[in-house]
Structures are given as structure tokens and as C-alpha cells.
C-alpha positions in Angstrom: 0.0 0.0 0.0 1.4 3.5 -0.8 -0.7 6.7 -1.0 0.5 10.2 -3.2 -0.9 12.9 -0.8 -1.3 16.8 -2.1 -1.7 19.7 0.2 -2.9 23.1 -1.4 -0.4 25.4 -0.2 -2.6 28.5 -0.9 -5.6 26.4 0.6 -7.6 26.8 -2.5 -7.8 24.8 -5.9 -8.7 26.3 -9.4 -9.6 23.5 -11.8 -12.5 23.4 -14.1 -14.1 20.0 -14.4 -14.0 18.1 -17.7 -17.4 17.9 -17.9 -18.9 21.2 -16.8 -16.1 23.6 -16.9 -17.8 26.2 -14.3 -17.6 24.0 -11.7 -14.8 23.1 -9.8 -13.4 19.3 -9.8 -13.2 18.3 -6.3 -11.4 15.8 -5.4 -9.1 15.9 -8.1 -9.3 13.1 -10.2 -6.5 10.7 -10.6 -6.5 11.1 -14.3 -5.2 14.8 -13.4 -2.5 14.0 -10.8 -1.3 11.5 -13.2 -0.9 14.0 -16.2 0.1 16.6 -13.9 3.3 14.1 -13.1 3.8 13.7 -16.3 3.8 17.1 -16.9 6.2 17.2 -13.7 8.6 14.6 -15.6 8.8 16.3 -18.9 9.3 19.8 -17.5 12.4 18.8 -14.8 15.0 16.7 -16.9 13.0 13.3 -17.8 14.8 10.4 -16.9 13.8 6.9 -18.0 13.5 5.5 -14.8 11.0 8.4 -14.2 8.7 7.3 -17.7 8.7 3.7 -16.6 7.3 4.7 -12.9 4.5 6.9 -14.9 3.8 3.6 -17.5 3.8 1.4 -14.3 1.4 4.1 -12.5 -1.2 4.3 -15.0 -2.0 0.3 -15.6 -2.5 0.2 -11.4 -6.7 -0.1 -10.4 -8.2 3.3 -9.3 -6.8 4.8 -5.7 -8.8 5.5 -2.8 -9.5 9.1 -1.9 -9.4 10.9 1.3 -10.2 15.0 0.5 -11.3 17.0 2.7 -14.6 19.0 2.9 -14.7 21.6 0.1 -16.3 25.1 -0.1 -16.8 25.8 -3.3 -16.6 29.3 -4.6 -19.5 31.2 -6.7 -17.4 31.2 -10.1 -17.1 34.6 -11.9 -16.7 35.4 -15.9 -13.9 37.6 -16.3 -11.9 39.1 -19.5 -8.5 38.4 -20.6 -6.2 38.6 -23.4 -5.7 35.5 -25.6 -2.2 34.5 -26.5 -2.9 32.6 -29.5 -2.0 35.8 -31.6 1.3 37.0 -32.0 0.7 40.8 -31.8 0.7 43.7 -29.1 -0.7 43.5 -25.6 -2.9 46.1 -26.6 -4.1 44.6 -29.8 -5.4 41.4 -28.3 -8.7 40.9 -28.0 -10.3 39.5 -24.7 -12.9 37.0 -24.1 -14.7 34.8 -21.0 -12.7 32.4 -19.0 -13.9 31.3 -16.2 -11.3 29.9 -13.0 -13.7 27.4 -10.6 -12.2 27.1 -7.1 -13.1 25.9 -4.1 -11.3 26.6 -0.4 -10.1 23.2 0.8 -8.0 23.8 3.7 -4.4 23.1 5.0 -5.4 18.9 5.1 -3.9 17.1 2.1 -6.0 15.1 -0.2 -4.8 11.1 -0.2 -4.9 9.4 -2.5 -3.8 5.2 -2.0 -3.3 2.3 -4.0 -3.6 -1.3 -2.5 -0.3 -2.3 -3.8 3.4 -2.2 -2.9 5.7 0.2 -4.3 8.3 -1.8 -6.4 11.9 -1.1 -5.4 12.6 0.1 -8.6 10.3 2.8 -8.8 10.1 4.1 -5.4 12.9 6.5 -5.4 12.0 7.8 -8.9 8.0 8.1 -7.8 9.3 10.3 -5.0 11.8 12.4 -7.5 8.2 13.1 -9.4 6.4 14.1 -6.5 9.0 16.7 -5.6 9.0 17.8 -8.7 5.0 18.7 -8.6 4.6 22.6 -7.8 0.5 22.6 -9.3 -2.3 20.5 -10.0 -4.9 22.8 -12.4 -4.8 26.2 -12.4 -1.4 28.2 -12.3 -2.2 29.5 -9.1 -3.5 25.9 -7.8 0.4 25.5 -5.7 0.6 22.5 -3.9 3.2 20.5 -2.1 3.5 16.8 -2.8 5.1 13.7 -0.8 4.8 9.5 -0.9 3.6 8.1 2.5 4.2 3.9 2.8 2.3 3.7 5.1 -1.7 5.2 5.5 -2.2 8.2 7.5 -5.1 8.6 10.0 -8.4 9.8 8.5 -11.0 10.1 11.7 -11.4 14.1 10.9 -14.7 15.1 10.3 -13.8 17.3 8.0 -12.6 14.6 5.4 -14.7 12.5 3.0 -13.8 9.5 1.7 -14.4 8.3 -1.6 -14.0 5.0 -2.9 -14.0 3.2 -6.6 -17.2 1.3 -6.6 -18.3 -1.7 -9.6 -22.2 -0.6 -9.0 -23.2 2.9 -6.9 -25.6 2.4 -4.1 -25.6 6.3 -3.0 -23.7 9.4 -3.6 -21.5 8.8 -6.6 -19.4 10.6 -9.1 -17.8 9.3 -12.8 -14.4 10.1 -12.2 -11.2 10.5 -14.9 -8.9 7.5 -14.3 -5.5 6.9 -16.1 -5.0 3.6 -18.2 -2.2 1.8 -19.7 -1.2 3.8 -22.4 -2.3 7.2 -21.3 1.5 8.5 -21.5 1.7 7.7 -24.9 -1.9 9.5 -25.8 -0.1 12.4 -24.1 2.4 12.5 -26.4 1.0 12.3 -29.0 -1.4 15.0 -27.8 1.5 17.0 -27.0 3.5 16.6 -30.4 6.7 17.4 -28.9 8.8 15.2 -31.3 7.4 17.3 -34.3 7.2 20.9 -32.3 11.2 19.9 -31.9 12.0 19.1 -35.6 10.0 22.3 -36.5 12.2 24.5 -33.8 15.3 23.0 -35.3 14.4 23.3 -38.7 13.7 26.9 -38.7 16.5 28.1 -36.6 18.6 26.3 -39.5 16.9 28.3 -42.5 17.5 31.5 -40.2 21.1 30.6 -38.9 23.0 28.7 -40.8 26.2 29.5 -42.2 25.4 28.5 -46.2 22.8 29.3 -48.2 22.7 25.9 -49.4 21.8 24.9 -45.6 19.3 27.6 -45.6 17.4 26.4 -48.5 17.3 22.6 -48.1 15.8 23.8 -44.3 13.5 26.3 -45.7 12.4 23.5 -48.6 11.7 20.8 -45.7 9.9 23.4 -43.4 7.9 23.7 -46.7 7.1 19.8 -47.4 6.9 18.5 -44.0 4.9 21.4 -41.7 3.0 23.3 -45.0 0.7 24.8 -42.2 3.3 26.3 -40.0 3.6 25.2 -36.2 2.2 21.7 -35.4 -0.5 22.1 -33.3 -0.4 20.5 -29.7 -4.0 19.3 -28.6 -5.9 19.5 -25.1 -4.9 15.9 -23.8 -8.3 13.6 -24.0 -9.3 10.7 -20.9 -11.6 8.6 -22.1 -11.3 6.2 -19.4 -13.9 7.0 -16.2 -14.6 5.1 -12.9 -17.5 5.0 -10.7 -16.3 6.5 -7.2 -18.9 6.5 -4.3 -18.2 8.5 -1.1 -18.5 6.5 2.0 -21.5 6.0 3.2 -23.1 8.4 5.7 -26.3 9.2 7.0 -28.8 11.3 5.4 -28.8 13.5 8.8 -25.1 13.9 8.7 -25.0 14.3 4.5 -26.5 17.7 4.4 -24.7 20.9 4.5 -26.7 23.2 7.3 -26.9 26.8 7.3 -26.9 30.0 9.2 -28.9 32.9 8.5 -25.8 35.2 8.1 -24.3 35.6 4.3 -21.2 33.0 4.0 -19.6 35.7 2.2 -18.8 38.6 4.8 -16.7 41.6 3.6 -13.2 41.9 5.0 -12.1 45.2 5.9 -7.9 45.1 6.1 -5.9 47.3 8.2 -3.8 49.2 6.0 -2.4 51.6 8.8 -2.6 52.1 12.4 -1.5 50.6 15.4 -1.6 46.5 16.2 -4.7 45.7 18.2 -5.2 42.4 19.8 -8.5 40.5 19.8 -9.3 41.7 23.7 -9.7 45.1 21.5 -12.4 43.6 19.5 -15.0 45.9 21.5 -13.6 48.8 20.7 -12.8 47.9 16.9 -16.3 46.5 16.3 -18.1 49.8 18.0 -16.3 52.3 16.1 -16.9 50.6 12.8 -20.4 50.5 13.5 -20.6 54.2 14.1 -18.3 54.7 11.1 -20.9 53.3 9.1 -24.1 54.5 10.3 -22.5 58.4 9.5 -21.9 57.1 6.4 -25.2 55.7 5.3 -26.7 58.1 7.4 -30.7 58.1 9.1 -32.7 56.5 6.5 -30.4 53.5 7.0 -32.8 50.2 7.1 -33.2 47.9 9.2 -30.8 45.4 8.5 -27.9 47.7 9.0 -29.1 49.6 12.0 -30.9 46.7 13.9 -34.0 48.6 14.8 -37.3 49.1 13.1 -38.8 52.8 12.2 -40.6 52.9 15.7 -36.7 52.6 17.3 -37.4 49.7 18.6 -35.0 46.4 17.9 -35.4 44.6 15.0 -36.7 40.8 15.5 -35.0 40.0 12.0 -31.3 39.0 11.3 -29.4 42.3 10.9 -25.9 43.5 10.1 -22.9 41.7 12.2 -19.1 43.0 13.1 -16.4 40.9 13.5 -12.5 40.6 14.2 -10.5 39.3 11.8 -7.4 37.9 13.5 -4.3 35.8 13.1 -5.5 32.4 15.6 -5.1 28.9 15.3 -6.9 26.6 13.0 -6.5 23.5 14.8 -7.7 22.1 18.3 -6.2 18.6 19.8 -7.6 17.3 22.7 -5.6 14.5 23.3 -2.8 16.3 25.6 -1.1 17.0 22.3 0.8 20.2 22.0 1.1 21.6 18.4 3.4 24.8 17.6 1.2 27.6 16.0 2.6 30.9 15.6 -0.9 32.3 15.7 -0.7 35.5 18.3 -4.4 36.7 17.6 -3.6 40.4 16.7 -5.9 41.3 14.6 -5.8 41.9 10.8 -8.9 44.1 10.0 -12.4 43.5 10.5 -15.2 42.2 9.0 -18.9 43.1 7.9 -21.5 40.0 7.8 -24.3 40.3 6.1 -27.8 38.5 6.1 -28.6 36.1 4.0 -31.8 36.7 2.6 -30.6 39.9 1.5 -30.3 40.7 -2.8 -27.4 42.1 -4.2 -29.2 45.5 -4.9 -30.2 45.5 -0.9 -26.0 45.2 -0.5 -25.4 47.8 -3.0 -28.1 50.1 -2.2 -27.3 50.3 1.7 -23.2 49.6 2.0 -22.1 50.9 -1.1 -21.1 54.6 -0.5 -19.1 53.2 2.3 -17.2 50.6 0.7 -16.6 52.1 -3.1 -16.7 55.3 -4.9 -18.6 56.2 -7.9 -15.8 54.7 -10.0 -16.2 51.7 -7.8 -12.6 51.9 -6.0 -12.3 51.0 -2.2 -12.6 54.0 -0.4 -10.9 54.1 3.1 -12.3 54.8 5.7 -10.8 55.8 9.5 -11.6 54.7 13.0 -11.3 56.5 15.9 -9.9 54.3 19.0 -9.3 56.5 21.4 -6.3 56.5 23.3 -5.7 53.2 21.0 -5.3 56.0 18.1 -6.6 56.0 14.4 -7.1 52.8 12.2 -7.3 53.3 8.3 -9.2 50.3 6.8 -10.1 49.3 3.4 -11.5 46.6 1.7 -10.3 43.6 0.9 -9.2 43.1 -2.6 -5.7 41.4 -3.3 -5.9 38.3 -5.3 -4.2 36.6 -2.5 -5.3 38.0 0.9 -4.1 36.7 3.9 -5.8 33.7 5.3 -7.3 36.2 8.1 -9.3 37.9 5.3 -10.1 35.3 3.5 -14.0 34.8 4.1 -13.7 30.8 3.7 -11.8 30.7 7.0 -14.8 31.9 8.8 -17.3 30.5 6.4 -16.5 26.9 5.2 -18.0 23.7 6.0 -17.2 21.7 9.5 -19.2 19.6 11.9 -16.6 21.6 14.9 -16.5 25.3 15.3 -14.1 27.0 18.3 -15.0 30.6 19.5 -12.6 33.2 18.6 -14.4 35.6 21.1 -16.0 34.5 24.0 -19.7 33.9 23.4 -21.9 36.3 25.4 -25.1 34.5 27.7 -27.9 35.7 27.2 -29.1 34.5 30.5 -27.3 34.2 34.0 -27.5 30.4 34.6 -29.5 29.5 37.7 -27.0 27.0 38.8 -24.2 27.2 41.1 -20.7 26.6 39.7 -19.0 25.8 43.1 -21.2 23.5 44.3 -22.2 21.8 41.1 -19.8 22.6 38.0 -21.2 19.5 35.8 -24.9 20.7 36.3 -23.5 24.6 35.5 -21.7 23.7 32.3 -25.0 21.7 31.5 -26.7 24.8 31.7 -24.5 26.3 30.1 -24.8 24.0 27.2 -28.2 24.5 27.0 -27.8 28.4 26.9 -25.7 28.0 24.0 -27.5 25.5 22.5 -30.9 28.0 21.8 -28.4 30.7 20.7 -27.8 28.1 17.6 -31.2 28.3 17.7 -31.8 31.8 16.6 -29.1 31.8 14.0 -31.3 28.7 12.1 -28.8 25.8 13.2 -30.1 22.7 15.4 -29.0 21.9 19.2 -25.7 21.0 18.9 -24.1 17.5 19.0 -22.2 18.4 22.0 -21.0 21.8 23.8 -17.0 22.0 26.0 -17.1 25.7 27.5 -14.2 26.4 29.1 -12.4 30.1 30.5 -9.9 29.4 28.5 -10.0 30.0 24.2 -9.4 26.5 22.7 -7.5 27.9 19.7 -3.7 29.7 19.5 -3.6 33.3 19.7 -7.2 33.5 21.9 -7.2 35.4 24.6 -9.3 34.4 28.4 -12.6 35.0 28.1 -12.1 36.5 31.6 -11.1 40.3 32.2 -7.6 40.5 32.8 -4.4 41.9 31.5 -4.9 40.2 28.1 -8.1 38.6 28.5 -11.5 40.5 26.9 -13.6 42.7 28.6 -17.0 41.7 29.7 -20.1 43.3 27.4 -22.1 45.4 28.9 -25.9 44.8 29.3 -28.6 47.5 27.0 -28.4 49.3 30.8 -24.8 50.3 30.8 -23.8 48.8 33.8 -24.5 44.7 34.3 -22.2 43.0 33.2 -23.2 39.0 31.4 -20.8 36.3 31.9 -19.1 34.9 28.7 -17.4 31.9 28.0 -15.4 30.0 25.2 -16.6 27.0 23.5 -16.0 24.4 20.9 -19.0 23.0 20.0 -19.7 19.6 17.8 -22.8 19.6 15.1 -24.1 16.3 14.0 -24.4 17.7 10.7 -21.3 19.8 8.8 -22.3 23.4 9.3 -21.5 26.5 6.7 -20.8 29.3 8.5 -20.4 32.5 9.7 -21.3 30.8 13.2 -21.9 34.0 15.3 -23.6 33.1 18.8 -25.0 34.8 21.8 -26.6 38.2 23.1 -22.8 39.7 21.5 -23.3 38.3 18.4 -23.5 41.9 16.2 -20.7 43.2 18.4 -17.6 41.1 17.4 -18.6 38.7 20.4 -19.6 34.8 19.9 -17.7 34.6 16.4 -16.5 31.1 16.1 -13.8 29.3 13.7 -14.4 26.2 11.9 -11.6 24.4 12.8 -9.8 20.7 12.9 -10.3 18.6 16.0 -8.0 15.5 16.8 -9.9 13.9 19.5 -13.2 14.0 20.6 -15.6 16.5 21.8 -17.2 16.2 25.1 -19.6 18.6 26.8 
């Protein structure tokens, strides 16, 4: 047994699938890792060792896949220049292409064969996967290794999907290589003839005699009378039936909140560096900053109260950090390294769902874009904390902070990045009965899921402490986060961290409690070795 596993390096992958090319294919089909080694071989100094490792690689049976969960991104039409014409940049006309993605995370995809790696072509199969920088798109960078041995694959946040004879469920017609497909991509390719053609005409144009010239000008003629030999899109004809391992109908579908999964990142572009226990502050002066911007005829949705002043019963406008934590939680005693030191990046703006894209434009557009519809950028007032200058977000390659698939993306396990706010004191004492408290808890939590549209939750862990790297105490202290106050000005709720467990994956954001349009309750979908126990 030996598996090829590929981790997306910019956790994203752009490939267009061979039968719908708007969508995204996910999980990569063998037949594409396989030409994208070959691709890999001819491109770094092909060795023959190498070719007879790809012919022995295509004859083997379909792999196993392990992939994790992916988001898939709305695809957009955009313009570009072709480069099938030799002539200026500005001369070259532009037409649709289209670059399907999807956000799959920092787990690699696996992808195992029941059979033993011959001696001979292990070291050469490993020179190959070193060699692969991309699967897809350009920008589709991945890192790729052999592991002999199969790696654990318990993560919720994985599917499985296996080559089937007959489908039962859930299944997919997948590209699989065959003996022979390195020769069809030869021939696709037409390198041997591209070469001859190369060679050919740098001898009419460089060499010393005219005899030289003319024989090469005479066989350019006869042998390649239409010019350049074409190279054609390689062709798999060969497809296999893969069926993802069998789940329950329950646990199948993707569940929803009522917030928009794509919130609007707002990046710090100066100021000073704020950490999340500042996420107060941050949140309240955006909030302002937009209200003066939209002005009194505001709706609903971004002010959170209906025309009488009162507070509105619907969904409404929600602030959040955006900071440099931890993706990962393990609950085994293990203690993994992360860097993460939870100073924030920018913030964000999270949107209902129900709302149309002329609601969006109509209400937030003066204070995101101008009339030419550049970012426009805005400042923030913090107080002794000084003057943030914000903008947003939109650099083809943001960082992951900014990103709205961190925050958004499928997982059955989310982990508070700020302390989720109670909307009620619970009853129970803590001293003299901590299990029946944190039950309570639990419960408390469980209806704020409630009225963000998600079902009671699996199970609930609250603890003082944030489960993820970089994540302050949800206690006041010198780093921790200040408690909220209540609509009074002066109680005080209690608040608490949790990583909480859905039965179901859940697409965020996942934004709980009575802080929940403040910056407070926002929760990270994250990775969870170990299990989750309330």
C-alpha cells in the first residue's frame, strides 16, 4: 500500500471540471494528478526510470480518496487577453474564461493504491512528487510527498471516496489513467514534431550556407505546409464509478446559518496592532463609522431597529475581528506549535442572508466604493488606542485572516474566537455543582444556535480558557477580553469559550450569543483531533 498525498499550499484549488467547466473538480481526479506528473517529468530533466514509474502508474486499479470537505466558490466570468496571436498586448482581444475554485483547507487530499511500491520505482516516484509545484490552475500551488504507510483519516472534515463496480448512493464518474495514457499524451502534446519544427527553422535562419538555408527552408515547406504543429488538449476517455463513504442522510446535508457566508473583509492598511481583547472597541467604532456614512434613512438590516426605534426581530448587520489564531484544536494532551498570536488583521462586515445584491449595494455601497467603484478608506477612531485606516479587501491573494472561507466553510466543529456572550445568567451554582453549570450552560448556548437557524448541537465544552492559538481568556484580565455590557450600561453578562460539535457539517459564519453583532460569539471552523465532550 502506498498513497501520493497533495496539500494546497494556498488552501484553494482552481480546476475546471472536464465535464462542466464552471464547476470546480473536487477531489481531483487521478487522471489529473497523473498527467500533472507527467507534466512534472517532462518539465524537470526526464529520466527513464521516471517514464517507466508513470507507464507502471497508469495500468494500477483506481486509488482510494481521502479530501477534505470543500467550499466551493461562486465562479465569476472575467476578461482576458488570448495568446494565441502574436501581436501587441494592446491589440489582443479579450474573451470569457472562467477559473472554478473551491477553499479546501491546510489537510492534504490522499490518494492510496492497495499495492506495494516496487523497489525500482520508489525513489523515482518520489523524485516526481517533488517535482509537482500545481495541479490545475497556475495558481492551484501544492506541495506533494509518498507516505508507505496510510495516515489517519477520523477528521470530520474529510470525505472518503472510494472506486465502486455498482453505486448504491452518492457517486461521481471520475477521470482515471489507463495503460497507455503516456503515450496518448504524447501524441497530444506533439513534442517530437514541435522539436524538428524548432530546429528546422532556426537552420533556415542561422545557418552559415545558403545551401543549408534552402534545403531547411524546402523541408519546413514539405513536411509542416501549415506552419507550427498544433499540440491538442490531452483527452481521458477512461472514467470510474467512485462513491463517497456511506453516511447518514442526517449527517450528509450541509446546514446553514442565516448570516451571508460571504462577509466583507475590511484590512488594516495603517494604524497601530490591536489584539483580539480590543475587539470591542474595533467593532463599536466601525459601527458608528458606518451608520454616519449611510446616514438616518439607513434600514433595518444595518441599524438593527425598526422605524418605531425599537430592535429589530430579523437577522441584521454583524461586526467581527478578523485575527491571526489557530486553526487546529487537539484534545488528546497533544501540544502543536502555532505561531498564531491573535492580533488582529482588519475586521469584517457579515451580512444576512436573505438579503439581494441591490439590498447590498443600495445600503453599504457609498461606504465601501466610490462612484468609479474603487475602495474608499475609511478611518476609526480608537481612542487612546489612536486612528485605524481600513479598506476593503481586494488582493488576489489575501491573507488567510481575510479570507471569508476561513470563517465560512464547512465543518461539523466550530471554536469561539471571542467569548460567546449568555444571554441569560445560569441558575446553577458553579461551586457546588460545576457539571450541572456547564450543563446549563450548554443549554444556553444551544438555543443561541437556535436563533441563528442551526439545530442543538451535537455536544457543547465551555471552558475560561480559548481553545485555539492566539485566543485570549474569556475573563477580564491583563490580556483577557472585557465583559459586554448589558442595554443598561452597567450589568455586566458572563461569557465563555466553546468548541462545540454539530451532527451535521455546518457553513458558517457561526456567530452566537446576546454579543453576536458586536464582534462577540464569532467562532472558527476548525480541525479537531480527538473527541468533543460537553
Amino acid at each position: 500500500m502506498f498513497t501520493i498525498a497533495i496539500q494546497f499550499l494556498t488552501q484553494r484549488v482552481v480546476a475546471a471540471n472536464a465535464s462542466k467547466h464552471s464547476s470546480v473538480e473536487w477531489p481531483i481526479h487521478p487522471a489529473r494528478l497523473f498527467m500533472s506528473l507527467a507534466a512534472a517529468h517532462y518539465e524537470n530533466d526526464p529520466t527513464p526510470p521516471e517514464r517507466k514509474t508513470l507507464e507502471w502508474l497508469e495500468a494500477l486499479p483506481p486509488p482510494s480518496i481521502v479530501a477534505p470537505v470543500a467550499s466551493i466558490r461562486e465562479t465569476q466570468t472575467v476578461f482576458v487577453p488570448i495568446n494565441d496571436k502574436l501581436t501587441g498586448l494592446s491589440q489582443r482581444s479579450k474573451q470569457p474564461r472562467q477559473f472554478p475554485s473551491a477553499f479546501v483547507g491546510d489537510h492534504p487530499a490522499r490518494f492510496t493504491w492497495e499495492v506495494e511500491i516496487p523497489k525500482e520505482h520508489l525513489d523515482s516516484l518520489r523524485s516526481l512528487a517533488g517535482k509537482l509545484v500545481r495541479i490545475g490552475h497556475s495558481s492551484s500551488l501544492v506541495h506533494c510527498w509518498i507516505e508507505a504507510e496510510p495516515a489517519e483519516t477520523d477528521d470530520a472534515s474529510m470525505e472518503r471516496w472510494n472506486h465502486v463496480h455498482r453505486a448504491n448512493g452518492s457517486s461521481e464518474s471520475v477521470r482515471v489513467p489507463s495503460a497507455g495514457l503516456l503515450k496518448s499524451l504524447d501524441r497530444s502534446f506533439n513534442g517530437e514534431a514541435i522539436d524538428q519544427f524548432a530546429e528546422l527553422t532556426l537552420t533556415a535562419r542561422d545557418a552559415e550556407t545558403t545551401k543549408e538555408k534552402n534545403a531547411a527552408k524546402k523541408e519546413l515547406k514539405e513536411r509542416f505546409p501549415g506552419g507550427l504543429p498544433d499540440s491538442r488538449r490531452p483527452f481521458v476517455g477512461t472514467t470510474a464509478v467512485y462513491q463517497r463513504e456511506s453516511v447518514s442522510d442526517e449527517t450528509d446535508q450541509t446546514l446553514t446559518t442565516l448570516f451571508d457566508p460571504v462577509l466583507i473583509a475590511m484590512t488594516r492598511i495603517d494604524g497601530p496592532a490591536l489584539g483580539l481583547e480590543s475587539t470591542l472597541e474595533v467593532c463599536g467604532m466601525l459601527r458608528n463609522a458606518v451608520l454616519s456614512k449611510v446616514g438616518s434613512s439607513a434600514p433595518s438590516w444595518i441599524t438593527g431597529h425598526d422605524a418605531d426605534g425599537s430592535s429589530t426581530e430579523k437577522v441584521h448587520l454583524a461586526l467581527v475581528p478578523l485575527p491571526f489564531i489557530g486553526g487546529s484544536v487537539d484534545l488528546r494532551g497533544c501540544k502543536e506549535r502555532e505561531y498564531a498570536d491573535g492580533h488582529l488583521l482588519g475586521v469584517g462586515i457579515v451580512l444576512p442572508r436573505d438579503l439581494t445584491d441591490r439590498d447590498k449595494a443600495t445600503g453599504l455601497g457609498e461606504f465601501l466604493v466610490d462612484e468609479f467603484g474603487n475602495s474608499i478608506d475609511q478611518q476609526l477612531t480608537l481612542g487612546r488606542n489612536g486612528v485605524w485606516s481600513i479598506r476593503r479587501e481586494d488582493r488576489m491573494r489575501p491573507p488567510k485572516a481575510l479570507t471569508p472561507e476561513t470563517w465560512s466553510r464547512s465543518s461539523h466543529v466550530w471554536a469561539t474566537a471571542t467569548p460567546i456572550v449568555l444571554d441569560r445568567h445560569p441558575k446553577t451554582d458553579r461551586q457546588k455543582d460545576p457539571g450541572g453549570w456547564r450543563q446549563e450552560v450548554g443549554d444556553i448556548i444551544g438555543r443561541s444556535c437556535r436563533h441563528i437557524g442551526l439545530p442543538q448541537p451535537k455536544s457543547i465544552r465551555v471552558e475560561k480558557h480559548g481553545f485555539l492559538p492566539g485566543v485570549p481568556s474569556a475573563s477580564p484580565s491583563r490580556t483577557g477580553f472585557p465583559l459586554m455590557k448589558h442595554s443598561d450600561g452597567k450589568t455586566r453578562r458572563m461569557q465563555t469559550h466553546a468548541l462545540i460539535e454539530f451532527a451535521s457539517p455546518v457553513q458558517g459564519p457561526v456567530i452566537l450569543g446576546s454579543g453576536r453583532f458586536r464582534g462577540y460569539g464569532f467562532c472558527k471552523p476548525v480541525n479537531v483531533k480527538g473527541q468533543v465532550k460537553s
